[in-house]
BAGU-297461 format. One record per residue: residue number from 1; residue in one letter; x, y, z of N, C-alpha, C in turn. Coordinates in steps of 0.2 Angstrom, whole numbers, plus 2048, in hexadecimal, padded with zeros to 3 digits. Atoms other than C-alpha are relative to their C-alpha. Last residue first. Example, Ala and Ser with C-alpha at 12.3 -4.5 7.8 and 13.67 -1.06 7.14 Angstrom:
BAGU-297461
+-----+----+------+------+------+-------+-------+-------+------+------+------+
!   i ! aa ! n.c1 ! n.c2 ! n.c3 ! ca.c1 ! ca.c2 ! ca.c3 ! c.c1 ! c.c2 ! c.c3 !
+-----+----+------+------+------+-------+-------+-------+------+------+------+
!   2 !  S !  7FC !  7FA !  7FF !   844 !   7FB !   824 !  7FC !  805 !  803 !
!   1 !  A !  804 !  7FA !  800 !   83E !   7EA !   827 !  804 !  806 !  800 !
+-----+----+------+------+------+-------+-------+-------+------+------+------+
end
This chain:
BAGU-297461
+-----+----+------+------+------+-------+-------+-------+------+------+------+
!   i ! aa ! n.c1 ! n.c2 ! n.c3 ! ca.c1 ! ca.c2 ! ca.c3 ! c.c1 ! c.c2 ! c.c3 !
+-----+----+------+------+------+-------+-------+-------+------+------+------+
! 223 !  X !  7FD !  804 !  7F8 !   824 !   6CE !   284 !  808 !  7FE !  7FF !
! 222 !  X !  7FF !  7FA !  7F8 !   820 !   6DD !   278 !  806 !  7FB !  804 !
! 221 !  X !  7FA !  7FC !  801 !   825 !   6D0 !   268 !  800 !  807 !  806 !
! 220 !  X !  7FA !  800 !  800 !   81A !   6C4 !   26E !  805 !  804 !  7FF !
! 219 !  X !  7FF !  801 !  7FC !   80B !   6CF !   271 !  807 !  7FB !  803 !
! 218 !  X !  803 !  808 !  7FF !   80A !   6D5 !   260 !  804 !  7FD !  808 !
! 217 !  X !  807 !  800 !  7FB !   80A !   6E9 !   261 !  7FF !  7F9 !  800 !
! 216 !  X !  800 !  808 !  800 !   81E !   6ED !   259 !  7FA !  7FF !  806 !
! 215 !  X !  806 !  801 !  7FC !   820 !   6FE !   254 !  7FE !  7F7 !  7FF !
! 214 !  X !  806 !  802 !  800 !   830 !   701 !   24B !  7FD !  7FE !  805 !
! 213 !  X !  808 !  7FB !  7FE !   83D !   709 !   251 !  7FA !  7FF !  7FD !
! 212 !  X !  7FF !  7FD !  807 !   84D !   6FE !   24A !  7FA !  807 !  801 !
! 211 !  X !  7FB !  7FE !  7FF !   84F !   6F9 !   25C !  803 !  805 !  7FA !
! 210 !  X !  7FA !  804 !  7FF !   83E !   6F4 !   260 !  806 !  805 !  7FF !
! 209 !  X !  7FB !  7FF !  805 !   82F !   701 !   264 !  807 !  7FB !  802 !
! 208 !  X !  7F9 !  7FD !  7FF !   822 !   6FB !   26F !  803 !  803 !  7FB !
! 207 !  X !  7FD !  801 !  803 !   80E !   6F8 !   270 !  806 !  804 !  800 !
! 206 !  X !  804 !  801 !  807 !   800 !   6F4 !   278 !  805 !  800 !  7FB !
! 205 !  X !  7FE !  7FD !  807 !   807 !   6F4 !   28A !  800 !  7FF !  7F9 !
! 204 !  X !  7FE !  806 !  807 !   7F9 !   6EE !   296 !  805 !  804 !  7FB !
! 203 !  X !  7F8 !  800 !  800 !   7F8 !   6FA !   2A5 !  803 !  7FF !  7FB !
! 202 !  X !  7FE !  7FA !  800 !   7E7 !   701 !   2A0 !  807 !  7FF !  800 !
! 201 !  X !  7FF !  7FD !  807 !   7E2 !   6F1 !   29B !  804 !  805 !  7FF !
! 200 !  X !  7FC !  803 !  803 !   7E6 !   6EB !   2AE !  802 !  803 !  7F9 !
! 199 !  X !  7FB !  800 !  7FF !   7DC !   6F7 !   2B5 !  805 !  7FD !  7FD !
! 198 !  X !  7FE !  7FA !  802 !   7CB !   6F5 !   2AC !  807 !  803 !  802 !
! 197 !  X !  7FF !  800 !  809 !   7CD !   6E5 !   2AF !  802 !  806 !  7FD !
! 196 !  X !  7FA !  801 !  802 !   7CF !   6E8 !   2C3 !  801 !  800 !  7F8 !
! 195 !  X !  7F9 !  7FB !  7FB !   7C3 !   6F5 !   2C5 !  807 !  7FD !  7FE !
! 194 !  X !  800 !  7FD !  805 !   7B5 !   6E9 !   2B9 !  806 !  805 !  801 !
! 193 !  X !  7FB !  801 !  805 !   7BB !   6DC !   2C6 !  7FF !  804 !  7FA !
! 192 !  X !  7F8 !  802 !  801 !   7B7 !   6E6 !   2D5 !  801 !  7FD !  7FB !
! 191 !  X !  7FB !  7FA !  801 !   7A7 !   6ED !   2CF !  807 !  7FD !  7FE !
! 190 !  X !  800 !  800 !  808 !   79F !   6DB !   2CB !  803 !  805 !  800 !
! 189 !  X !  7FA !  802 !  805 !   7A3 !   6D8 !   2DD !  7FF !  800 !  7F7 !
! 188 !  X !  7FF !  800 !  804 !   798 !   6E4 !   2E6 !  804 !  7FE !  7FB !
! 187 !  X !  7FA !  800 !  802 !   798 !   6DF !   2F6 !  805 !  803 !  7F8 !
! 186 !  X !  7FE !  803 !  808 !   787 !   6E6 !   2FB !  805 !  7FF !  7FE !
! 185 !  X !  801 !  807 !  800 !   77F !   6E5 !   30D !  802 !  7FF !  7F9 !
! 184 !  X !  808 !  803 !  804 !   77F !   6F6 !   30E !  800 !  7FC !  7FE !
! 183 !  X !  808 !  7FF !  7FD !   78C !   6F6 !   31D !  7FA !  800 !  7FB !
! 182 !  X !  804 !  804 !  7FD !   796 !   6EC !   311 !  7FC !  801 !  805 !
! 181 !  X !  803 !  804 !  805 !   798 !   6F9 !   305 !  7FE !  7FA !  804 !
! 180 !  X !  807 !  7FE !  7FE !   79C !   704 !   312 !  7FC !  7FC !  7FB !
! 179 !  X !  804 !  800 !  7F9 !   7AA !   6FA !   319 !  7F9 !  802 !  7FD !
! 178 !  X !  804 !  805 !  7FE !   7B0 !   6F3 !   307 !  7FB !  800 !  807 !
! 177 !  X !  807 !  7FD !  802 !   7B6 !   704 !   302 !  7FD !  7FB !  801 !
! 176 !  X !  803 !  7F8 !  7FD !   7C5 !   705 !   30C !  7F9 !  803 !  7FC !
! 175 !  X !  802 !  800 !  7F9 !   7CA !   6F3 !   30C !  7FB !  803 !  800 !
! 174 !  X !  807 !  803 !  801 !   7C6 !   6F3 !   2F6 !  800 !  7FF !  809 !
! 173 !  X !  805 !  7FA !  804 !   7D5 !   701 !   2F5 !  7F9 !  7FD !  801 !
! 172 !  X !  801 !  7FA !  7FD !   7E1 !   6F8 !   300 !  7FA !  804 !  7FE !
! 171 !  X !  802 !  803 !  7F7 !   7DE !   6E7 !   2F9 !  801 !  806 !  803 !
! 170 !  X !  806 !  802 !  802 !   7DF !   6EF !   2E6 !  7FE !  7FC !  808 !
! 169 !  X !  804 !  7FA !  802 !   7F0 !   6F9 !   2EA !  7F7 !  7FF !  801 !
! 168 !  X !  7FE !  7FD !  7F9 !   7F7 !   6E7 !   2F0 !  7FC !  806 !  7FF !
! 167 !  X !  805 !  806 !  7FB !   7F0 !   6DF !   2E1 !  802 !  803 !  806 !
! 166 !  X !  806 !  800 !  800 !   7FA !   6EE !   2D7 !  7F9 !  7FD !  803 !
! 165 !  X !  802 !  7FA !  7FC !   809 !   6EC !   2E0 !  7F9 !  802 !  7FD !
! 164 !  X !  802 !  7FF !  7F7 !   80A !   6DC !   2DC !  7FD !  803 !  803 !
! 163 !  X !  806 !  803 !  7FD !   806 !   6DE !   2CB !  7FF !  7FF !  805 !
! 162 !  X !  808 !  7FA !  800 !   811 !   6EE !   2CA !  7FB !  7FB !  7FF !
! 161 !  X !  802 !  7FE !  7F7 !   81F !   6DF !   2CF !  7FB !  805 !  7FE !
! 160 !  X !  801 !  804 !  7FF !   81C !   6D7 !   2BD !  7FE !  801 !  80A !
! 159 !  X !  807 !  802 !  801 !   81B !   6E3 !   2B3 !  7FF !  7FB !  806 !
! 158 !  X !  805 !  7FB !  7FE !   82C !   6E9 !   2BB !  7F7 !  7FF !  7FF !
! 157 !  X !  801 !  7FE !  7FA !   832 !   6DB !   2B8 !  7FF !  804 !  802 !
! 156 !  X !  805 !  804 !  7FE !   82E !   6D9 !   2A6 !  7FF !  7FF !  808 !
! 155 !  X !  809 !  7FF !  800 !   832 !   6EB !   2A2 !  7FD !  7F9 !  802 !
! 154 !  X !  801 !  7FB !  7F9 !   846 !   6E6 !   2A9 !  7F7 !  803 !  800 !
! 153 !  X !  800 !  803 !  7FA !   846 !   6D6 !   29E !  7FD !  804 !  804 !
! 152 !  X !  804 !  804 !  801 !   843 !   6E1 !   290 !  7FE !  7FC !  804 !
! 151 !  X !  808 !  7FC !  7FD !   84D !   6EE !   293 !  7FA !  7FE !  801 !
! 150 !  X !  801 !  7FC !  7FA !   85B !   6E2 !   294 !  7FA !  804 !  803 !
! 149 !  X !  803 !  807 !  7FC !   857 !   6D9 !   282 !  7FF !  802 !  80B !
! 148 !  X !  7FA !  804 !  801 !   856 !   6EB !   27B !  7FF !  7F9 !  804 !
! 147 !  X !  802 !  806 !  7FB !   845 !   6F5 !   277 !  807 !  7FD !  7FE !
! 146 !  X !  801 !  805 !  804 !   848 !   707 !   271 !  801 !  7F8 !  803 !
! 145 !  X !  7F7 !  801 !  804 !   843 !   714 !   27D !  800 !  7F8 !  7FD !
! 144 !  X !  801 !  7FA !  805 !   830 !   718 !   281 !  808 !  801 !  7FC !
! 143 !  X !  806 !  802 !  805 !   82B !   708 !   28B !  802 !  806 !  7FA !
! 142 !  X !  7FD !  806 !  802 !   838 !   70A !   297 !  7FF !  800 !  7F9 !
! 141 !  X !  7FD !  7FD !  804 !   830 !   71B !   29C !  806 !  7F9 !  7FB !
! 140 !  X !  800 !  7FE !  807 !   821 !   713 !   29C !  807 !  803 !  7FD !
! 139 !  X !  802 !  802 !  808 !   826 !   706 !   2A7 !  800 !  803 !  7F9 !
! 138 !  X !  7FA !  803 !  803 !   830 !   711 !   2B4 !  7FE !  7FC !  7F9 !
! 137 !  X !  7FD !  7FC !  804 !   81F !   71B !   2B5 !  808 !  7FD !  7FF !
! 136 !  X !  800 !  7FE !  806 !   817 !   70D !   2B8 !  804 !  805 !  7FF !
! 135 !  X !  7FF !  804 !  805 !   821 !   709 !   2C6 !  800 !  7FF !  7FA !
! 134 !  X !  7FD !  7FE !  802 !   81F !   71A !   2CF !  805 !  7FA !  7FB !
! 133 !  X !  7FE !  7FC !  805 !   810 !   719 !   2CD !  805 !  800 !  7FE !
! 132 !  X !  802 !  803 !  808 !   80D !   709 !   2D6 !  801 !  806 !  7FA !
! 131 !  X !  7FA !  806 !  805 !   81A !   70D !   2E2 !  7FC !  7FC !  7FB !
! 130 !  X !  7FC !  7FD !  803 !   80F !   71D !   2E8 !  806 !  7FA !  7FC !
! 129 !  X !  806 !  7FC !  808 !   7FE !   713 !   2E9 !  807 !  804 !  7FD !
! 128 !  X !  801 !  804 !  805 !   807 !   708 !   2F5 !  7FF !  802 !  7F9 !
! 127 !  X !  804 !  7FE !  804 !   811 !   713 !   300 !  7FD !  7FC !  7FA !
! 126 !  X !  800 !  7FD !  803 !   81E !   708 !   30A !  7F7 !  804 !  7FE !
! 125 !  X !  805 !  800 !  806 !   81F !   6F9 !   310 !  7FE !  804 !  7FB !
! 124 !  X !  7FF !  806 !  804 !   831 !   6FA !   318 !  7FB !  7FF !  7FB !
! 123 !  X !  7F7 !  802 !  800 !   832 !   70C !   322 !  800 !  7FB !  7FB !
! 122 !  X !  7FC !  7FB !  801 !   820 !   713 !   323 !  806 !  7FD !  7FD !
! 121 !  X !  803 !  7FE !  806 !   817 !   701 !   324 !  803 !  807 !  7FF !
! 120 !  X !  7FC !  805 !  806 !   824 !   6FA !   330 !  7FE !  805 !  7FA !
! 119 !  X !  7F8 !  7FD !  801 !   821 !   70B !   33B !  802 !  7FB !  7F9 !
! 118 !  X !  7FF !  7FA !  802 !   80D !   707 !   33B !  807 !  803 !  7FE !
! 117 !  X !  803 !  800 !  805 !   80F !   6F6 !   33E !  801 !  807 !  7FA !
! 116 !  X !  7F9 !  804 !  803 !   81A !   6F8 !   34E !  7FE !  801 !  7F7 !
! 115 !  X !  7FB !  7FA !  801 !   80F !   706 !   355 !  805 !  7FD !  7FA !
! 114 !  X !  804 !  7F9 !  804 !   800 !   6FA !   353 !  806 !  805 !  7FE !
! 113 !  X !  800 !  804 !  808 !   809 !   6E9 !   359 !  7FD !  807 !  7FC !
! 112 !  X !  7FA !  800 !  805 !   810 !   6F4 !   368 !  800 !  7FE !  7F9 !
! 111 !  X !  7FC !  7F8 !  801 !   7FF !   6FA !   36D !  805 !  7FE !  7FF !
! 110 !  X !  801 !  7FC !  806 !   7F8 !   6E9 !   36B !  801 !  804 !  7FE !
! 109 !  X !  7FE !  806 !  805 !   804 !   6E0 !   376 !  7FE !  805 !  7FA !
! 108 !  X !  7F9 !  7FD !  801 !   803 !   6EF !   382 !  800 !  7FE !  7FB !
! 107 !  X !  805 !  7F9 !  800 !   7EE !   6EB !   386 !  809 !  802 !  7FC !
! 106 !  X !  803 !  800 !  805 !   7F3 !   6D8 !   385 !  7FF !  808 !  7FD !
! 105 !  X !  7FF !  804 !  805 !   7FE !   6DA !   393 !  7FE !  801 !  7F9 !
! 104 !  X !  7FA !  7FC !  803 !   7F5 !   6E7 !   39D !  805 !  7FE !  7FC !
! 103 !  X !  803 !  7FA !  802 !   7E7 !   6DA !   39E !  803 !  804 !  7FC !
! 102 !  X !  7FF !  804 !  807 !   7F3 !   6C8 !   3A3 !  7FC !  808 !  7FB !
! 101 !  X !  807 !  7FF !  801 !   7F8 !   6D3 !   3B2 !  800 !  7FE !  7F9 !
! 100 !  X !  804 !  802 !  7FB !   80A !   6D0 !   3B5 !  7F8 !  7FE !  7FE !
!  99 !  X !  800 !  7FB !  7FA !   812 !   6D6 !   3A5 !  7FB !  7FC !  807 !
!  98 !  X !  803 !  804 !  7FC !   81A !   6CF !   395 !  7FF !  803 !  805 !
!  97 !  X !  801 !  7FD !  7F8 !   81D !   6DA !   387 !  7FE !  7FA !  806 !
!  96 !  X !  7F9 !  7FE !  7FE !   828 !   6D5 !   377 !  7FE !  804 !  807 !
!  95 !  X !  7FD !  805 !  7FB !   81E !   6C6 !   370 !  803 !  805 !  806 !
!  94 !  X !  805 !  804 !  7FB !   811 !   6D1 !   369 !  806 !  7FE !  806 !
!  93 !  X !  802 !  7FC !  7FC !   81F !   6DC !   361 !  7FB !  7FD !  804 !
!  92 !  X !  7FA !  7FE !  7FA !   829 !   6CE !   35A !  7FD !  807 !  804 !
!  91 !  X !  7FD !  809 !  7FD !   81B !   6C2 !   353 !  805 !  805 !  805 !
!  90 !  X !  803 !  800 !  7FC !   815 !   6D5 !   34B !  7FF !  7FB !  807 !
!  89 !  X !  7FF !  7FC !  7FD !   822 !   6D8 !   342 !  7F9 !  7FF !  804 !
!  88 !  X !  7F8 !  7FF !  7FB !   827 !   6C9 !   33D !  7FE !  805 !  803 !
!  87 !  X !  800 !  804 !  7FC !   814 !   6C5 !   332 !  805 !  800 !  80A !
!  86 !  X !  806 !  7FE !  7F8 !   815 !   6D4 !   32D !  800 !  7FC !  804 !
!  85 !  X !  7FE !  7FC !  7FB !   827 !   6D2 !   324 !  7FB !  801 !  805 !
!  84 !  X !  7FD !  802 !  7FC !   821 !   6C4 !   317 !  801 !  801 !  809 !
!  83 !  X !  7F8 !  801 !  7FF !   817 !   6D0 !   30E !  800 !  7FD !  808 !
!  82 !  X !  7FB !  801 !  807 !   807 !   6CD !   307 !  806 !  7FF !  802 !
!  81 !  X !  7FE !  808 !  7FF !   7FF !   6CE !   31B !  803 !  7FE !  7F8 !
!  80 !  X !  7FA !  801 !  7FC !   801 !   6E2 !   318 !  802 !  7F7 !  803 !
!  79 !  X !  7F8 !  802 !  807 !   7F5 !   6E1 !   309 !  806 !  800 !  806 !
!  78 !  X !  800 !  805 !  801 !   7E8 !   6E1 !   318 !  803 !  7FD !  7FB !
!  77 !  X !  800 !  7FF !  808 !   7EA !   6EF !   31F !  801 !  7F9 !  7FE !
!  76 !  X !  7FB !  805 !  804 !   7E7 !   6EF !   330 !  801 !  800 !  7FC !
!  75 !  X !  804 !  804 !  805 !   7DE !   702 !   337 !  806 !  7FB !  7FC !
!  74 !  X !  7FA !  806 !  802 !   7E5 !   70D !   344 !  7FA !  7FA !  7FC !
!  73 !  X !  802 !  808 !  7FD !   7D8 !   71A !   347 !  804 !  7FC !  7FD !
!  72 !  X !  804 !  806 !  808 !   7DC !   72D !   342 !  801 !  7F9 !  805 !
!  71 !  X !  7FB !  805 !  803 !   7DC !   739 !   351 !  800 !  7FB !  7FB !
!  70 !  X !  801 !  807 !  7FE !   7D1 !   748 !   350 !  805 !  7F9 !  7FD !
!  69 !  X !  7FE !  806 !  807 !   7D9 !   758 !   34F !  7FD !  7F9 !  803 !
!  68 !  X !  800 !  808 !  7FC !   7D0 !   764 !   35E !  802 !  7FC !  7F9 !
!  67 !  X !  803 !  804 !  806 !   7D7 !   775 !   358 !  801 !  7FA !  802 !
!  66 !  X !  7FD !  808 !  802 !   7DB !   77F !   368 !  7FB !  7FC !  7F9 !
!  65 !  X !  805 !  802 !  801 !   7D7 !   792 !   36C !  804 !  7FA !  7FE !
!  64 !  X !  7FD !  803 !  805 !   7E2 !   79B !   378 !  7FC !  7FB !  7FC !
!  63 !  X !  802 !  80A !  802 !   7DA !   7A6 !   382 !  802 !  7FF !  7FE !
!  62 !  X !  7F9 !  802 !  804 !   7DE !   7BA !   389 !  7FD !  7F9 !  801 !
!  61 !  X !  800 !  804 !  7FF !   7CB !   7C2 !   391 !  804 !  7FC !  7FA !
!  60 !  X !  806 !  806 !  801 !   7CA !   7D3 !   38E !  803 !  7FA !  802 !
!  59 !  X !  7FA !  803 !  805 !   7D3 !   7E1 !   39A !  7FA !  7FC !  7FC !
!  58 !  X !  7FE !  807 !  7FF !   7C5 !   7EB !   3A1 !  803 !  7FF !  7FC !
!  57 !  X !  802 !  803 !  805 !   7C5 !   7FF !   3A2 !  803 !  7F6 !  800 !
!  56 !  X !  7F9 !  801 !  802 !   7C2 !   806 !   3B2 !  7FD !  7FB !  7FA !
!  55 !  X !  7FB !  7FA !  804 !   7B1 !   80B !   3B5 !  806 !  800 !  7FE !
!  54 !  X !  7FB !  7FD !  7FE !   7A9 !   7FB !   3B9 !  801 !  806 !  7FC !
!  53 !  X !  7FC !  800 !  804 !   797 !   7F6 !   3B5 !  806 !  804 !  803 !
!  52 !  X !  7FE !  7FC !  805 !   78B !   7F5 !   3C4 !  806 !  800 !  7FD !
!  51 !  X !  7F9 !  7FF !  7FC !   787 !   7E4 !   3CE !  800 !  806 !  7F7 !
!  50 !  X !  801 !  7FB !  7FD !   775 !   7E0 !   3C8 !  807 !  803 !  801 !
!  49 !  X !  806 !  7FD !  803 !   778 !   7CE !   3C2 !  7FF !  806 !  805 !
!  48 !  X !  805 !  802 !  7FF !   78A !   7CA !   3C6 !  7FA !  803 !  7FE !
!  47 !  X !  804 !  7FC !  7FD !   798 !   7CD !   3BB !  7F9 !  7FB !  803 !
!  46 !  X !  806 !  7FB !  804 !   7A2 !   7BF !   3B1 !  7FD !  806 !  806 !
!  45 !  X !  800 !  7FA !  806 !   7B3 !   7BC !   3B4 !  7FA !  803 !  7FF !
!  44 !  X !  7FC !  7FA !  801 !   7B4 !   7B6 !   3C6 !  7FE !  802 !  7FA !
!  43 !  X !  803 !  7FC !  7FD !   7A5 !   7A9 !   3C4 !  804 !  806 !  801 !
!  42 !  X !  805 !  7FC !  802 !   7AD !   7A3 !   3B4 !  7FC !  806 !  805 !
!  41 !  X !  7FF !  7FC !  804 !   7BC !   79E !   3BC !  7F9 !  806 !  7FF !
!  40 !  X !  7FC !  7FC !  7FC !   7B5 !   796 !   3CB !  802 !  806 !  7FC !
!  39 !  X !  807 !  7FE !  7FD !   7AA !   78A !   3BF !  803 !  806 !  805 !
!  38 !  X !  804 !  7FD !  805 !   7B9 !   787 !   3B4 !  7FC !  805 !  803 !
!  37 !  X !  807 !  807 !  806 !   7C2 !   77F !   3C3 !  7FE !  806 !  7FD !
!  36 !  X !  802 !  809 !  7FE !   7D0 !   784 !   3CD !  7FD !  7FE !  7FE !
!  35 !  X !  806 !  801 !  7FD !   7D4 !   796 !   3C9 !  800 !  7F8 !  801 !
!  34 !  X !  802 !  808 !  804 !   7E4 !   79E !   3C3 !  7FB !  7FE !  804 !
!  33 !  X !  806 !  806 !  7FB !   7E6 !   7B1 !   3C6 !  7FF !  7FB !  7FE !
!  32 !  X !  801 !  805 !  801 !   7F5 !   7BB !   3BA !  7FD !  7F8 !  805 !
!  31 !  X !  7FE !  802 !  808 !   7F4 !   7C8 !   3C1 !  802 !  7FA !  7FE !
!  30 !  X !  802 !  806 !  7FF !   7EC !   7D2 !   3D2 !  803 !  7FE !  7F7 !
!  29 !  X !  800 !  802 !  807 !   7F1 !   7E4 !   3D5 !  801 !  7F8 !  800 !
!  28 !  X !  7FC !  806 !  801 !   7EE !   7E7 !   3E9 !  7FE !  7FE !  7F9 !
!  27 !  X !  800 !  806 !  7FF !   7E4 !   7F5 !   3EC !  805 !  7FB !  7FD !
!  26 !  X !  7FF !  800 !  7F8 !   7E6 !   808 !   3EE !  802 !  7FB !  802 !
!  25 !  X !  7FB !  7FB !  7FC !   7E0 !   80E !   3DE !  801 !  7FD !  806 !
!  24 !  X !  801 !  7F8 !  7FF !   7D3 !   801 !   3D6 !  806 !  801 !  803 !
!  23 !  X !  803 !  800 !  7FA !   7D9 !   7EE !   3D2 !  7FE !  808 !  7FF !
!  22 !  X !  7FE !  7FA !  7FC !   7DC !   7EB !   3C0 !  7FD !  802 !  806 !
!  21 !  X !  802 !  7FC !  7FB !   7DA !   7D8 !   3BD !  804 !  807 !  803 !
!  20 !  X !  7FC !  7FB !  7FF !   7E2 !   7CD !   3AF !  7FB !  806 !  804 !
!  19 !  X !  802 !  7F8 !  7FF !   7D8 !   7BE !   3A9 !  806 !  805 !  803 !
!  18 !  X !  806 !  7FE !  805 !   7DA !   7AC !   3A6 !  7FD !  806 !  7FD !
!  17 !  X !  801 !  7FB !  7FD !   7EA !   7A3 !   3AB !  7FA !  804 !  7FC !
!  16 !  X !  800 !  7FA !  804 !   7E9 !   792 !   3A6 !  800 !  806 !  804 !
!  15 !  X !  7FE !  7FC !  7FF !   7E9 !   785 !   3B5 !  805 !  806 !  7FA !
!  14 !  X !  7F8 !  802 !  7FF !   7E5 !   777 !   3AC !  805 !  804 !  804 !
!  13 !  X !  7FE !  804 !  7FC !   7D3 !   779 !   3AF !  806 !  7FD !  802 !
!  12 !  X !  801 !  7FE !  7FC !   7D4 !   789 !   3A5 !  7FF !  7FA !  807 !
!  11 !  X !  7F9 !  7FE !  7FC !   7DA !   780 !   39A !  7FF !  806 !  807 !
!  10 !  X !  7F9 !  806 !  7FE !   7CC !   777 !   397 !  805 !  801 !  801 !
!   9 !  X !  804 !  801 !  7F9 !   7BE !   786 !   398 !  807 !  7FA !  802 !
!   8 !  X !  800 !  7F9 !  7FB !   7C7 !   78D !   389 !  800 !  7FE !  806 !
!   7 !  X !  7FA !  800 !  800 !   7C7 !   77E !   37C !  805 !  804 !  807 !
!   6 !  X !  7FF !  807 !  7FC !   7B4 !   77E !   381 !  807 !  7FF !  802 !
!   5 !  X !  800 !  800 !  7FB !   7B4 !   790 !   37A !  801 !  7F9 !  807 !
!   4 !  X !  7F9 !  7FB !  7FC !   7BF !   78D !   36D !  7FD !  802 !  807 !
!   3 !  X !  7F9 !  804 !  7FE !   7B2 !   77D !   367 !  804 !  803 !  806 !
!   2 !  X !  803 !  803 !  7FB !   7A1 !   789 !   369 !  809 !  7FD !  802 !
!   1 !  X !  800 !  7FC !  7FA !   7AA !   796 !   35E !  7FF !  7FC !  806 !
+-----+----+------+------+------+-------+-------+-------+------+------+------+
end
């Protein structure tokens, strides 16, 4: 309630229209009235102290209520220096404003190197946590048909980019939990590589089926 009222008083400084006035018999109908500041507002709408209650009946008072969204905060990522392409794109958005005032300069620079970031990582970098599922799940489904020298190769590079992507998942995952960890002054590295081991394991393939469909668990014969 507190918000929509707030929301209320600020358009009303936009020149919102606020009220709707029936005049008595005889007099000038008044309608859609805009005010010049809040404080002017109000003083029309409310009654004063003592002034007797109208007899005509009041319209109520029409608003619009606004939902304040708060804006999310640009934040680097720090798997984005893995690939090649950050480096370019930021080399060419810095470089790409020059202005009089060395101030407004820097102040553009970095608003374009933020906007640019942002678009790379939509368009080229992608979602991380979704191209590591969707890698496993090309592995298992690999893994569940009969092993040929082709399929073979094809699970080994895929194992091989789902590490990337996995180390990349694991820099994004340990940015966003390192802040509070390191407000409590504790890094807690014996987490993280029980996270990674415990990770890995889970990827690890244990065992295939060859061509005749028997189950093959010796790590030569997976690889």
């Amino acid at each position: 309630m507190g918000r929509n009222f707030i929301c209320l008083i600020q358009h009303l400084e936009t020149r919102v229209d606020l009220f709707q006035l029936e005049a008595t018999p005889g007099s000038a109908r008044r309608r859609d009235q805009t005010c010049s500041s809040s404080r002017q507002c109000l003083k029309l709408a409310l009654p004063r102290a003592g002034t007797p209650a109208p007899t005509r009946r009041r319209v109520p008072v029409q608003g619009t209520s606004c939902q304040l969204k708060p804006k999310r905060r640009f934040r680097f990522e720090a798997a984005w220096v893995s690939s090649p392409e950050c480096a370019e794109v930021i080399e060419n958005a810095w470089g790409g404003f020059v202005a009089d005032n060395p101030g407004k300069s820097v102040l553009d620079k970095i608003r374009a190197t933020r906007v640019s970031l942002l678009q790379w990582n939509s368009s080229s970098f992608g979602n991380i946590r979704q191209t590591v599922k969707t890698i496993d799940a090309k592995i298992c489904c690999l893994s569940l048909l009969p092993i040929t020298t082709d399929r073979k190769a094809e699970i080994g590079r895929l194992r091989d980019k789902l590490e990337v992507w996995l180390w990349k998942e694991e820099i994004l995952w340990k940015q966003g939990a390192k802040a509070h960890w390191l407000a409590a002054g504790d890094r807690n590295t014996s987490f993280f590589h029980s996270k990674a081991n415990e990770r890995r394991i889970h990827k690890e393939i244990k065992r295939i089926k060859d061509d005749k469909g028997e189950e093959v668990t010796s790590k030569k014969g997976i690889q």
